[in-house]
Backbone of each chain as ProteinMPNN parsed JSONL, in Angstrom:
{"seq_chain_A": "XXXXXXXXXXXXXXXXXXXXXXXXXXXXXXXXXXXXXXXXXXXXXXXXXXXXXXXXXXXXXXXXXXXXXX", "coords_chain_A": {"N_chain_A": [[0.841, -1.196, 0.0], [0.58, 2.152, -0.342], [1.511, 5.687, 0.753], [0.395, 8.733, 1.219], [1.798, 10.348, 3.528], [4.254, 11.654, 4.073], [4.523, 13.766, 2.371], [2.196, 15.362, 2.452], [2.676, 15.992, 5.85], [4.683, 17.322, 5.084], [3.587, 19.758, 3.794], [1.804, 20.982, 5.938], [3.78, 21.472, 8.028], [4.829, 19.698, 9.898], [6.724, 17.411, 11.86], [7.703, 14.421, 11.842], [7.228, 13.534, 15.081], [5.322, 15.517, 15.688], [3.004, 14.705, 14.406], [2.81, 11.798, 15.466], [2.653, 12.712, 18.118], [-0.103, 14.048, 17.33], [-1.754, 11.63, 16.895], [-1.435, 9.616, 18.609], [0.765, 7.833, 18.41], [3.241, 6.101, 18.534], [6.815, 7.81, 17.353], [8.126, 6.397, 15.493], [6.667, 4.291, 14.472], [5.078, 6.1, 12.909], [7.254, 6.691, 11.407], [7.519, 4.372, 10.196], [4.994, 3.563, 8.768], [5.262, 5.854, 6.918], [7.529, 5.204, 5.499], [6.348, 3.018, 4.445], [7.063, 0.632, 5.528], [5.362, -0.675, 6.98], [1.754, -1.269, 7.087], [-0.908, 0.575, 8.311], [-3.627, 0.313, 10.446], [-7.386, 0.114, 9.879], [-8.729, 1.227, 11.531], [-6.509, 3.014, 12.369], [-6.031, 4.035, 10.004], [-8.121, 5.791, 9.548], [-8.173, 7.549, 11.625], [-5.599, 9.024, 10.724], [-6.321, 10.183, 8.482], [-8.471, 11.729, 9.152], [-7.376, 13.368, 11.057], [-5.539, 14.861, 9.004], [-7.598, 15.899, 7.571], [-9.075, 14.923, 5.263], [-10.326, 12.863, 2.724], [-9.885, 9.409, 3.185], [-9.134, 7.898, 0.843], [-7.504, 9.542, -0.37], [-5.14, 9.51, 0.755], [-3.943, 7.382, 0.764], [-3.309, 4.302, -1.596], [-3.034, 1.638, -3.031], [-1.101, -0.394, -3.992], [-0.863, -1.761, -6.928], [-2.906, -0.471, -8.495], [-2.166, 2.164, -8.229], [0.592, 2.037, -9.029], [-1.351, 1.564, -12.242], [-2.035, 3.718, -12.847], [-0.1, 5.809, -12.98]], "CA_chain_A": [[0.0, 0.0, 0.0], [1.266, 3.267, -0.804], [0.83, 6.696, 0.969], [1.154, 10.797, 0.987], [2.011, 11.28, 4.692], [5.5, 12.884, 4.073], [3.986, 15.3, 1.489], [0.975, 15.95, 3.483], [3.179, 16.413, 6.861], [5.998, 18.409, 5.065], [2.813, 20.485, 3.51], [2.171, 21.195, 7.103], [4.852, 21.726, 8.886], [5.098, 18.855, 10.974], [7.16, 16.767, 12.302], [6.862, 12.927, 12.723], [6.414, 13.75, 16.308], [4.065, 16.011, 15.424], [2.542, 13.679, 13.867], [2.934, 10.676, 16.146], [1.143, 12.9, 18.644], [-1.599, 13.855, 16.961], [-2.204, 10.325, 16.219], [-1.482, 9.107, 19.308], [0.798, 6.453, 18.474], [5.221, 6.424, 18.662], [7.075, 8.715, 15.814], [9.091, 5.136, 14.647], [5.188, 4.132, 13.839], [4.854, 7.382, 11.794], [8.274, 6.788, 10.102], [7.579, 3.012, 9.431], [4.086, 3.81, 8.047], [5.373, 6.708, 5.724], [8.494, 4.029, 4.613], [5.88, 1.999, 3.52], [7.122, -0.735, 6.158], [3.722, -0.692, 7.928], [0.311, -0.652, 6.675], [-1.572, 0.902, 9.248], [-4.905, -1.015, 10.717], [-8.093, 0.592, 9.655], [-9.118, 2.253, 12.577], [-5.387, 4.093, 12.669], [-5.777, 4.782, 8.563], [-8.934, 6.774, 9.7], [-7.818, 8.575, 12.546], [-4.547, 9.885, 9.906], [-7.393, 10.861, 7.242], [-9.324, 12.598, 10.016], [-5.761, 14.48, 11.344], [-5.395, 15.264, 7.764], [-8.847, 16.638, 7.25], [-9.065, 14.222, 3.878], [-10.646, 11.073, 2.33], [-8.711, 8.198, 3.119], [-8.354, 7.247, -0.438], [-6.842, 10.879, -0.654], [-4.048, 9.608, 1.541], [-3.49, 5.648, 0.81], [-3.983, 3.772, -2.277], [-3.531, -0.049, -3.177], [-0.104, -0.559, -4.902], [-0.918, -1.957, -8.037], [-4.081, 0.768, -8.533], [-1.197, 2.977, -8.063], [0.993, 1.736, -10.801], [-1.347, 1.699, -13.019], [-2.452, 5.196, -12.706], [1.146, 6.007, -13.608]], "C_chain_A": [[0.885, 1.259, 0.0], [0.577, 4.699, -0.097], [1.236, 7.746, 0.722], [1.575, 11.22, 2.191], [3.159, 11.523, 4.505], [4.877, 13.663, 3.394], [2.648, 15.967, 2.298], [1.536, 16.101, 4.77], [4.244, 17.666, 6.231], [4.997, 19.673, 4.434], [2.188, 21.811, 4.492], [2.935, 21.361, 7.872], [5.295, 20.836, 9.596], [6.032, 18.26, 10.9], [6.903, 15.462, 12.475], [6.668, 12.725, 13.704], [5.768, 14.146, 16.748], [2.942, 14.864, 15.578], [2.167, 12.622, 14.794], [2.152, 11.709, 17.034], [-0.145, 13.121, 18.905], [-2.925, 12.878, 16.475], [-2.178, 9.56, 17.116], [-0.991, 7.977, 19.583], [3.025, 7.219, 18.058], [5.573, 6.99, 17.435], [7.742, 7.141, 15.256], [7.794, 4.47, 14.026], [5.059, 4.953, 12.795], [5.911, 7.01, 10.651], [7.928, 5.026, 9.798], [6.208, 3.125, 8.696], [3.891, 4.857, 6.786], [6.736, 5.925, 4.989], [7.775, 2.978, 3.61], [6.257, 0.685, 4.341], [6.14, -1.114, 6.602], [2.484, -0.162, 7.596], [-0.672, -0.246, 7.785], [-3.531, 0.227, 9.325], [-6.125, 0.128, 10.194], [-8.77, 1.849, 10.324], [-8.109, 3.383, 12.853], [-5.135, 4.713, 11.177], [-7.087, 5.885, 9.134], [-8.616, 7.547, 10.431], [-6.312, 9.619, 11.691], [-5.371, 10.342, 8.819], [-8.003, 11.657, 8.051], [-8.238, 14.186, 10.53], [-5.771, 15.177, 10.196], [-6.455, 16.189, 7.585], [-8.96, 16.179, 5.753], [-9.298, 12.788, 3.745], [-9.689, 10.063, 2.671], [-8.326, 7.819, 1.771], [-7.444, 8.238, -0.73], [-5.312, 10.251, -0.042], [-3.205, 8.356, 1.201], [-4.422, 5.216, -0.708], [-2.74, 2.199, -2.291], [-2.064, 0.509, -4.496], [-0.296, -0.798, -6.489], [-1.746, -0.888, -9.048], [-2.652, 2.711, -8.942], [-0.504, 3.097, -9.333], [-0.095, 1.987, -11.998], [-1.739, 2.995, -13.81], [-0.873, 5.832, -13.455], [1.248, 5.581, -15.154]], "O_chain_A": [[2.025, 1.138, 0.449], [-0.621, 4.93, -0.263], [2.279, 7.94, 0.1], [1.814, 12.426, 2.253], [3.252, 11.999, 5.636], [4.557, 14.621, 4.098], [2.464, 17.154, 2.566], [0.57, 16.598, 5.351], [4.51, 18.71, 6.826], [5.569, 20.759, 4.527], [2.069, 23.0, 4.196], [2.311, 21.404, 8.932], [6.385, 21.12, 10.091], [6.561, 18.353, 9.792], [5.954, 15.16, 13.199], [5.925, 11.76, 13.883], [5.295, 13.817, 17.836], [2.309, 14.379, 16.516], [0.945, 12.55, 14.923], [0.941, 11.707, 16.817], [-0.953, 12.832, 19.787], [-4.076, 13.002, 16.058], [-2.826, 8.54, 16.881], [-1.453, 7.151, 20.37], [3.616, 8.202, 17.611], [4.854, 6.801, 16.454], [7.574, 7.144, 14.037], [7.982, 4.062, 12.88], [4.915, 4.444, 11.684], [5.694, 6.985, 9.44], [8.425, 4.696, 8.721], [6.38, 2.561, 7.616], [2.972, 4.89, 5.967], [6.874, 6.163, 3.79], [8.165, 2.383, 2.605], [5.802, -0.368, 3.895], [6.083, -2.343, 6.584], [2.122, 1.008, 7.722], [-1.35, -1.225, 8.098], [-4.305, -0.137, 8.44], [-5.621, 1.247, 10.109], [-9.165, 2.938, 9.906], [-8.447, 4.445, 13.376], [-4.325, 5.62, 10.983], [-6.714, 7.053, 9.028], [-8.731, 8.67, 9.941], [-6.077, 10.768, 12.065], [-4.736, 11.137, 8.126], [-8.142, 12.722, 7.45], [-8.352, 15.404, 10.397], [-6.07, 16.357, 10.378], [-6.133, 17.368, 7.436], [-8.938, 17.102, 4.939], [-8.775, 11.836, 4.324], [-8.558, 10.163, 2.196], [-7.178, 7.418, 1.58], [-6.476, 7.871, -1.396], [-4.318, 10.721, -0.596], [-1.982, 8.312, 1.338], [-5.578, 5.528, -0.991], [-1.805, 2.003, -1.514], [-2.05, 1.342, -5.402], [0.164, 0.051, -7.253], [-1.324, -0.545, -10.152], [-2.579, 3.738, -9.617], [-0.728, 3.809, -10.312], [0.364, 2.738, -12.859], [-1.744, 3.208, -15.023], [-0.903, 6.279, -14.601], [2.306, 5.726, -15.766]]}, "seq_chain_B": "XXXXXXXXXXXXXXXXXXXXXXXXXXXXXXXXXXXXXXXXXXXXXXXXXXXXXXXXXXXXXXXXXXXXXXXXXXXXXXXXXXXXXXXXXXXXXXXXXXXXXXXXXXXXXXXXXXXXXXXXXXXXXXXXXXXXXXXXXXXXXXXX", "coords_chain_B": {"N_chain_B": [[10.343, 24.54, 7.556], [11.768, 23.497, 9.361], [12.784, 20.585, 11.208], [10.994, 18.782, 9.915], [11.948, 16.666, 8.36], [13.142, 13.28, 8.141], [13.177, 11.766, 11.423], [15.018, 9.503, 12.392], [16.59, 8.638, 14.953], [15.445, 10.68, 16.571], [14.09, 10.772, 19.609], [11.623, 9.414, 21.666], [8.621, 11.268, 22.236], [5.636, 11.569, 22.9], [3.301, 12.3, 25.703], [1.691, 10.15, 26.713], [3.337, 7.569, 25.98], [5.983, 7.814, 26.858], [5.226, 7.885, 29.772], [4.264, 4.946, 29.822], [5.979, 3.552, 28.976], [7.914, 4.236, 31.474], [6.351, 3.044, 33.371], [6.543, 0.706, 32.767], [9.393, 0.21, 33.464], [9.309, 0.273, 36.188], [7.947, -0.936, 36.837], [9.198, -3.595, 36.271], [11.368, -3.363, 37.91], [10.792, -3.405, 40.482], [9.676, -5.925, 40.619], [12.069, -7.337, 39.615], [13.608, -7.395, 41.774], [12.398, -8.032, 43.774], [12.286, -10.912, 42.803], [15.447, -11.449, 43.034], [15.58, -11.48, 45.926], [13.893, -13.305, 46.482], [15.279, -15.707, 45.558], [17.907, -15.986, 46.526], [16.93, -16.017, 49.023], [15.373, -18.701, 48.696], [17.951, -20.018, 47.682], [19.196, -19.927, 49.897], [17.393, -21.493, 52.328], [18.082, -24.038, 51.378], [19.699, -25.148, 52.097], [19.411, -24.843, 54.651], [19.489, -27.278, 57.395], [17.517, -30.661, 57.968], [14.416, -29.461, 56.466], [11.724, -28.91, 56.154], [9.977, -30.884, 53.393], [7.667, -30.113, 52.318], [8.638, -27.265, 53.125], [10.59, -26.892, 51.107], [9.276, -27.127, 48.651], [8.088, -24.713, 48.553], [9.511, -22.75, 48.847], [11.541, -23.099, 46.639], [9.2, -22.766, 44.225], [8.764, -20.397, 44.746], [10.587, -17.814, 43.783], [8.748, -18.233, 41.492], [6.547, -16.611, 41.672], [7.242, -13.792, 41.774], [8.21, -13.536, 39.047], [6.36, -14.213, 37.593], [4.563, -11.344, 38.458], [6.589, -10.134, 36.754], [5.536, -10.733, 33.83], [2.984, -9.989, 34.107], [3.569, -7.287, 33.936], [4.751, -6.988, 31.829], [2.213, -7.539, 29.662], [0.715, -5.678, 30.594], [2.103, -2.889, 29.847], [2.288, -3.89, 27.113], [-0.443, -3.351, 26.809], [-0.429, -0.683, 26.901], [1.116, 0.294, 24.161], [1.068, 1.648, 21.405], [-0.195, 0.179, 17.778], [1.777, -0.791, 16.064], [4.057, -0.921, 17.684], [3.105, -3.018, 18.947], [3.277, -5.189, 17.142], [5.554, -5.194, 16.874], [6.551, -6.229, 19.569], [5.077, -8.619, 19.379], [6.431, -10.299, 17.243], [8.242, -10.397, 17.75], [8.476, -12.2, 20.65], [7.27, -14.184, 19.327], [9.512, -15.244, 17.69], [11.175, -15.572, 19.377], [9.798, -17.673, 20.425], [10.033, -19.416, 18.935], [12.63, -20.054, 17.961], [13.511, -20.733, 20.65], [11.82, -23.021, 21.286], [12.48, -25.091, 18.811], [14.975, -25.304, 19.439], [15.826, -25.866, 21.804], [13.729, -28.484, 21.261], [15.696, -29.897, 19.55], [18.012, -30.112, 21.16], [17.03, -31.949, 23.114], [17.261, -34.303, 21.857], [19.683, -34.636, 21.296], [20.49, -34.558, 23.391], [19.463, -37.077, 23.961], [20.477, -39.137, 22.541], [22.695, -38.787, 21.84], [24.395, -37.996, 23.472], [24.966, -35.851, 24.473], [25.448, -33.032, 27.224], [23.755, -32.621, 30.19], [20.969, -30.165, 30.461], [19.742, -27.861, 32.377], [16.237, -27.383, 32.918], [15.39, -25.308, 34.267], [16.942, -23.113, 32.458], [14.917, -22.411, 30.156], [12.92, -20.261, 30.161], [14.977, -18.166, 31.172], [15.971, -18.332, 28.397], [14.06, -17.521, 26.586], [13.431, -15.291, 26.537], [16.13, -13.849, 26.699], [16.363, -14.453, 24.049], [14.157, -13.208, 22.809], [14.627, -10.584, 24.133], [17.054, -9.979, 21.791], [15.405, -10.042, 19.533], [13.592, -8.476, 19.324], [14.585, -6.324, 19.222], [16.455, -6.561, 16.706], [13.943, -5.911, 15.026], [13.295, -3.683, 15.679], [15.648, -2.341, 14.555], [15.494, -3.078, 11.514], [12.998, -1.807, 10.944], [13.63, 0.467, 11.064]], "CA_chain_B": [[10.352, 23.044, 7.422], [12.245, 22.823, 10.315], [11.986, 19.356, 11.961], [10.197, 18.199, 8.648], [13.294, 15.614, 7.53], [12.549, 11.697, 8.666], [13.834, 11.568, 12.527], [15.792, 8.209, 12.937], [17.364, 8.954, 15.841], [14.686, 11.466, 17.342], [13.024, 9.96, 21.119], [9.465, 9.806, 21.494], [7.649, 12.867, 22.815], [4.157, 11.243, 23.294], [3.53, 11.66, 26.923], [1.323, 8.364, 26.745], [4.045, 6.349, 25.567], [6.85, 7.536, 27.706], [4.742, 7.114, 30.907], [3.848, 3.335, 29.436], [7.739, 3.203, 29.547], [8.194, 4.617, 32.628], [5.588, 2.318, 34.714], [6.821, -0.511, 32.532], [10.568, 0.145, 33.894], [9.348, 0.371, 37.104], [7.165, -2.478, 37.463], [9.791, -4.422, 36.089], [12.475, -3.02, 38.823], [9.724, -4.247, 42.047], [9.763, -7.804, 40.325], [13.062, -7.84, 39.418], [14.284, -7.216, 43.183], [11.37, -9.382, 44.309], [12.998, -12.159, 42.286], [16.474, -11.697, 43.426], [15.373, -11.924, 47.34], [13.509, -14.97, 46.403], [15.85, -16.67, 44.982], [19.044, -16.102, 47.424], [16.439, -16.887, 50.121], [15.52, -20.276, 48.421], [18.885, -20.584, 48.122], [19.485, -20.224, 51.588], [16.522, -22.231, 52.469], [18.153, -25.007, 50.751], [20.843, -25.331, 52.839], [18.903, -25.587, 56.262], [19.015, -29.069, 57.833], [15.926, -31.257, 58.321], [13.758, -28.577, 56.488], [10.248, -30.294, 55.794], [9.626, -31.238, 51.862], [6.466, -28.587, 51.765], [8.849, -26.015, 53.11], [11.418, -26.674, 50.465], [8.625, -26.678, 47.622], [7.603, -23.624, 48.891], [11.027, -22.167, 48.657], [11.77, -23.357, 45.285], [8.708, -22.02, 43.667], [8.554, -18.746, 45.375], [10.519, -17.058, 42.806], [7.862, -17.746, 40.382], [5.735, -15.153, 41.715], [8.214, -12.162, 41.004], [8.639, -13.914, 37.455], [4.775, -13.748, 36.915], [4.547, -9.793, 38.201], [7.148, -9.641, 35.19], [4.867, -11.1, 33.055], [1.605, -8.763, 34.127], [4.174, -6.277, 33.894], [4.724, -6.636, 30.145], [0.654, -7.283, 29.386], [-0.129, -3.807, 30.848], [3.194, -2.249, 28.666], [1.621, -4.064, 25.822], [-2.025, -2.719, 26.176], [-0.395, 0.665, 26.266], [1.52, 0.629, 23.102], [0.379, 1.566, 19.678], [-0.188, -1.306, 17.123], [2.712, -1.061, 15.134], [4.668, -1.432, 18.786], [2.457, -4.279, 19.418], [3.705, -6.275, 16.264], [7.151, -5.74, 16.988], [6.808, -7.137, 20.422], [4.12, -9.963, 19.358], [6.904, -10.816, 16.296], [9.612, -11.1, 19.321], [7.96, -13.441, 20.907], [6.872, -15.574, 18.265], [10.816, -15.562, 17.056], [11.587, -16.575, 20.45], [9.052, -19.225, 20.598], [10.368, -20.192, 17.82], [14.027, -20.242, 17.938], [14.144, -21.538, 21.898], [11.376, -24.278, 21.691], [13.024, -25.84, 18.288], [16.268, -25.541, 19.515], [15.324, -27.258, 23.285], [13.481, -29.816, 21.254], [16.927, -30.75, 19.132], [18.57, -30.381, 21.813], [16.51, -33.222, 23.678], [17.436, -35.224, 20.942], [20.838, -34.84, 21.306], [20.881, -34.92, 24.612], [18.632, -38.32, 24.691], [20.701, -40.263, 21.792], [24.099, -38.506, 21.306], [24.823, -37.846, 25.355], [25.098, -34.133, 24.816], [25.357, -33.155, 28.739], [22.279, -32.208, 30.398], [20.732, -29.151, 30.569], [18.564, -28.036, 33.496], [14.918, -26.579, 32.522], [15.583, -23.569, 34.357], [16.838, -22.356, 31.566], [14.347, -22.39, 29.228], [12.619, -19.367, 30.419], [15.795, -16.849, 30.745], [16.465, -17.865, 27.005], [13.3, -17.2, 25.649], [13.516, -13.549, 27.457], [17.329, -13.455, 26.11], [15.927, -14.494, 22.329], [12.718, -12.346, 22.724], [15.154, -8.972, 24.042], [17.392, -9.388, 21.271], [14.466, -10.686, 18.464], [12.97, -7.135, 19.192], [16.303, -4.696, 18.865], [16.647, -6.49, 15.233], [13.151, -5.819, 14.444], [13.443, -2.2, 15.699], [16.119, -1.817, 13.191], [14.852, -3.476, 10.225], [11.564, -1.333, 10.737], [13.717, 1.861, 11.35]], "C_chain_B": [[11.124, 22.659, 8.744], [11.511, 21.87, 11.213], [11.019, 18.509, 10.837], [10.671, 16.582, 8.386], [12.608, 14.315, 8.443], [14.049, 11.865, 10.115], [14.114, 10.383, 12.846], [15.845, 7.868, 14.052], [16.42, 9.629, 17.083], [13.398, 10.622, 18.582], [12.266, 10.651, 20.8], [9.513, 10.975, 22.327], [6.776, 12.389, 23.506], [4.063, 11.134, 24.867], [3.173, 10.331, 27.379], [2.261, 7.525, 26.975], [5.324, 6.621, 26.588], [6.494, 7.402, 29.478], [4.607, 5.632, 30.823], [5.016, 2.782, 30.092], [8.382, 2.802, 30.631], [7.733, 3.223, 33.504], [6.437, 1.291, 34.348], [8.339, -1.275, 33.418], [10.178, -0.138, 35.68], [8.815, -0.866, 37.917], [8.239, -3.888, 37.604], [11.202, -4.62, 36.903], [11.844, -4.11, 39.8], [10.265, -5.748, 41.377], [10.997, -8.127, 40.18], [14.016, -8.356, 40.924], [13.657, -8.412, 44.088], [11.677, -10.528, 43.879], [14.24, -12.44, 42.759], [16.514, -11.98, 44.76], [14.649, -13.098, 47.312], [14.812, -16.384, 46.251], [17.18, -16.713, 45.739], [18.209, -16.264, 48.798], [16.096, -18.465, 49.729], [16.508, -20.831, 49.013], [19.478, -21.297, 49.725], [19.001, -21.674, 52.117], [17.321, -23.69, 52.397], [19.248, -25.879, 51.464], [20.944, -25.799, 54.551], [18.955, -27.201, 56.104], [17.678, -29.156, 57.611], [14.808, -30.431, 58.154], [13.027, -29.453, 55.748], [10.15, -30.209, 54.578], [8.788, -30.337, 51.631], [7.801, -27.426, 51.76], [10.234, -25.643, 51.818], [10.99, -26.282, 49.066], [8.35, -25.626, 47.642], [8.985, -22.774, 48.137], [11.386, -22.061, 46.865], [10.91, -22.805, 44.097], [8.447, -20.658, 44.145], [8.746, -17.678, 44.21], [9.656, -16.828, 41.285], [6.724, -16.972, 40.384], [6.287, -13.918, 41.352], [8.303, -12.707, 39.046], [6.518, -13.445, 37.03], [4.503, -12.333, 37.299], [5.172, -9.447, 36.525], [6.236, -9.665, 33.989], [3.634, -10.033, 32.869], [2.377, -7.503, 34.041], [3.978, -5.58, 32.125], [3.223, -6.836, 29.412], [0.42, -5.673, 29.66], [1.089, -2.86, 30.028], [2.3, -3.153, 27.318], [0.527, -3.266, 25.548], [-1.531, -1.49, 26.294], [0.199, 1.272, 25.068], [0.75, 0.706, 22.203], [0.551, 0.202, 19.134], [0.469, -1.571, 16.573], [3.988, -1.258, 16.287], [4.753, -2.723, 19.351], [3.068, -5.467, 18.58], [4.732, -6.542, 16.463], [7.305, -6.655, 17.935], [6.451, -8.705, 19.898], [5.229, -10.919, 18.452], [8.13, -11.509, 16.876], [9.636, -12.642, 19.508], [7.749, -14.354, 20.086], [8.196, -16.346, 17.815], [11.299, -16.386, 18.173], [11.403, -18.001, 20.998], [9.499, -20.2, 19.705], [11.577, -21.071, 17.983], [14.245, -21.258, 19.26], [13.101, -23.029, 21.699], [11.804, -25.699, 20.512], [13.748, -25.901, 18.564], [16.235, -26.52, 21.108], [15.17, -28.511, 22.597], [14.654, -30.738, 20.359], [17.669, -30.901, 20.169], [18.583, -31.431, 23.121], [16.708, -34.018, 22.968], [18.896, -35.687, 21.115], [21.509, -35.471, 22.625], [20.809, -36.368, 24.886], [19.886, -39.59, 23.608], [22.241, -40.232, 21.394], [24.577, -38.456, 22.579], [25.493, -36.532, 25.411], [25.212, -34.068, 26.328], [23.948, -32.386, 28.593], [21.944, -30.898, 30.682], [19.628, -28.714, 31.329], [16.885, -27.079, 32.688], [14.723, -25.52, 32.722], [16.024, -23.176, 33.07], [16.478, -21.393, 30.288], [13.462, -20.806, 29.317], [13.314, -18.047, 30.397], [15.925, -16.992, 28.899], [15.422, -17.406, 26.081], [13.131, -15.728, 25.912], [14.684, -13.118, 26.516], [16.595, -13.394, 24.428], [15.339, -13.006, 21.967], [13.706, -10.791, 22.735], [16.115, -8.154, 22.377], [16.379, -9.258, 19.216], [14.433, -9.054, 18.28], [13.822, -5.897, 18.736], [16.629, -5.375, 17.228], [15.546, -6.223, 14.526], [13.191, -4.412, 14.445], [14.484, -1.744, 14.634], [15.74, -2.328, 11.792], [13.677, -2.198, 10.163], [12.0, 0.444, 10.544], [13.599, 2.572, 10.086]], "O_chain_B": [[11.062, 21.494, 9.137], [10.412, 21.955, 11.759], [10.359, 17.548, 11.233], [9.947, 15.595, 8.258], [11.709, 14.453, 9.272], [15.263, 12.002, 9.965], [13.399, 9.975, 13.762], [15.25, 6.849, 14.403], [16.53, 9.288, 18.261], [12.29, 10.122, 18.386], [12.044, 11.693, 20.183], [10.457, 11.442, 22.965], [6.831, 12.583, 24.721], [4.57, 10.165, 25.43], [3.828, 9.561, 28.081], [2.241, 6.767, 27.945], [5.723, 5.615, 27.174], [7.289, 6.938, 30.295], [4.865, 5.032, 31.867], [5.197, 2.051, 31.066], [9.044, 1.802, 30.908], [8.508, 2.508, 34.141], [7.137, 0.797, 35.232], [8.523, -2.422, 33.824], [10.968, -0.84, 36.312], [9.059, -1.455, 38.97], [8.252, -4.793, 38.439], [11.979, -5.564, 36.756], [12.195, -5.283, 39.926], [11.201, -6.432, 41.789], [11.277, -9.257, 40.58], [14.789, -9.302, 41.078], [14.152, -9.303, 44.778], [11.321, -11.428, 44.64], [14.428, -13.633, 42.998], [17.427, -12.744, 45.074], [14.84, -13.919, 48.208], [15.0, -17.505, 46.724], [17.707, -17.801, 45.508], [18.878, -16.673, 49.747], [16.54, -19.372, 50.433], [16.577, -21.568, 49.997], [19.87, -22.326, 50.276], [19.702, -22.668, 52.308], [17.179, -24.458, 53.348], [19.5, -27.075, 51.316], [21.691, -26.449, 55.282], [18.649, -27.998, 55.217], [16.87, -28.303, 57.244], [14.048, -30.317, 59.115], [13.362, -30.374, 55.004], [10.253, -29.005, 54.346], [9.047, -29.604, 50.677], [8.057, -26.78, 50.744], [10.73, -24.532, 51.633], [11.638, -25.545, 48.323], [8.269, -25.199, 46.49], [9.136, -22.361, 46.987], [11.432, -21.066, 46.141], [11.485, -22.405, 43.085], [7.669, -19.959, 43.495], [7.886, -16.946, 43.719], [9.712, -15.96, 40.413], [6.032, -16.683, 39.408], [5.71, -13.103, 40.632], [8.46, -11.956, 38.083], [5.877, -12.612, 36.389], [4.07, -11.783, 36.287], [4.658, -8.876, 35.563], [6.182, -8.706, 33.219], [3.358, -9.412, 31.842], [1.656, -6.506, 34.086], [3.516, -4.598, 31.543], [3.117, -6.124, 28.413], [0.008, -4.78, 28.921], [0.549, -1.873, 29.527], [1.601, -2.402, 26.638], [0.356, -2.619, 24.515], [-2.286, -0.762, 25.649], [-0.003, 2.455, 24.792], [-0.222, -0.039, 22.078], [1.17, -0.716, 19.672], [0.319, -2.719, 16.156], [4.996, -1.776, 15.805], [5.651, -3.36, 19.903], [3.344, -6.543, 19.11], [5.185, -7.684, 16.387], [7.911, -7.705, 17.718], [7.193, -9.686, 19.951], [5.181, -12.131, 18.661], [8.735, -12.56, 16.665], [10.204, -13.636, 19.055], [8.196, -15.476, 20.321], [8.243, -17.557, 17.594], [11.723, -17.538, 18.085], [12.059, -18.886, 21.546], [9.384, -21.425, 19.711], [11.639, -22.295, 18.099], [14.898, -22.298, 19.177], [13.634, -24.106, 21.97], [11.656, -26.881, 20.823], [14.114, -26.98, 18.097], [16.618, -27.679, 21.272], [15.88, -29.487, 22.837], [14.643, -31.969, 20.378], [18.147, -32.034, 20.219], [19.518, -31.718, 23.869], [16.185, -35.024, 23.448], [19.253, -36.864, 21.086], [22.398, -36.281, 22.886], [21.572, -36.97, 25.641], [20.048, -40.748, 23.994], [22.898, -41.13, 20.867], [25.539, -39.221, 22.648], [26.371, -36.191, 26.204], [25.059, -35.176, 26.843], [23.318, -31.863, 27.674], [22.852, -30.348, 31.306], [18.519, -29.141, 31.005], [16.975, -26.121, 31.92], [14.158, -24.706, 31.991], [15.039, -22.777, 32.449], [17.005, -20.447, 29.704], [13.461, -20.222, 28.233], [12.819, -17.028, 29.917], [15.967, -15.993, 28.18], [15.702, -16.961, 24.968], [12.457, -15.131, 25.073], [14.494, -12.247, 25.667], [16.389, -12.348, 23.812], [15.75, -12.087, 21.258], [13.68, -9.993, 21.798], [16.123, -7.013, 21.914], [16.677, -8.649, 18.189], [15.031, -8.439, 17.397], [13.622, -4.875, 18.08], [17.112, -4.534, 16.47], [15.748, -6.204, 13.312], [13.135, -3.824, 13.365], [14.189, -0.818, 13.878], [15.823, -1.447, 10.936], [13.608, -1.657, 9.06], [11.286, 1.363, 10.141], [13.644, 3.802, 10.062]]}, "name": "protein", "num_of_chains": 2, "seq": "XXXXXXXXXXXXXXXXXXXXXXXXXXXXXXXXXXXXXXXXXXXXXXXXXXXXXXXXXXXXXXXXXXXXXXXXXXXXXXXXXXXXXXXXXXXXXXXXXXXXXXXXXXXXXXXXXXXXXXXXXXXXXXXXXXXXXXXXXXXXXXXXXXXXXXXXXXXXXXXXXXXXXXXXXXXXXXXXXXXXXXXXXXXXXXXXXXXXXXXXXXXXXXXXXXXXXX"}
């Protein structure tokens, strides 16, 4: 799965500890979920679309969906 | 942008999580101390004369009450981590379970048919702790 939270945090100003506390969850969470190491669970993709103030699809899409958009 | 760049290196903030920490360290001090006076009183224990068979069972399992605090120690540090905290630990463990209970059960093999020397059972518990501490410090870097 593929996301925008560096461009949508560096858009903002934040910080991944920003971040991590507005989300309520460790900044090594934040940086392994914007690496792409960690797909975040449903309930923690909504609460980073809600932070955001934006659709979840706005934020996360589906690897291959991805590609082919490219 | 300052503070923007990917923080590697940069400790948590979250007060949540470094209280979690905190208690976790602390809980795990009480038990740890509570284990070491168990277990050099056993010892002791062990050493009295004509000390009655209950009072030596007694003795002998004692320290597994400070070992189980440890245990409710790390449950309540679990339910306070995030979920991507949670995997690392849960992935620990599993490596540990892994690594110490196949390697015990070759090593009952060896022991039973090759005459490896024997190895007491106590041990099975510090190594899955030893596995599990360092399982987790290679997952923390892989994930970094």
């Amino acid at each position: 799965m593929r996301n925008r939270l560096k461009v949508l945090r560096a858009e903002r100003n934040w910080s991944q500890a920003d971040l991590a506390d507005k989300l309520d969850v460790s900044r090594q969470s934040v940086n392994a979920i914007e690496t792409g190491k960690y797909d975040p669970s449903l309930p923690l993709a909504f609460k980073i679309a809600k932070v955001f103030g934006l659709p979840i699809e706005q934020i996360f899409s589906d690897d291959e969906v991805a590609q082919a958009a490219e | 942008m300052a503070g923007f760049e990917d923080h590697a290196v940069t400790r948590e903030t979250n007060p949540k999580i470094i209280s979690n920490a905190r208690r976790y360290t602390g809980n795990m001090v009480v038990a740890g101390v509570l284990y070491t006076v168990f277990v050099f009183a056993g010892a002791y224990a062990t050493r009295i004369d004509d000390l009655p068979r209950w009072a030596l069972v007694v003795a002998a399992l004692a320290p597994l009450l400070p070992a189980l605090l440890m245990l409710r120690a790390y449950v309540i540090f679990l339910n306070g981590i995030d979920e991507f905290q949670r995997r690392i630990q849960t992935e620990g463990v599993l490596i540990a379970a892994a690594v110490v209970g196949f390697g015990t059960f070759a090593y009952g093999f060896l022991e039973e048919w090759v005459g490896l020397p024997h190895l007491p059972l106590l041990w099975v518990l510090p190594a899955l702790i030893g596995v599990w501490g360092v399982a987790v410090c290679i997952l923390r870097m892989r994930y970094q």
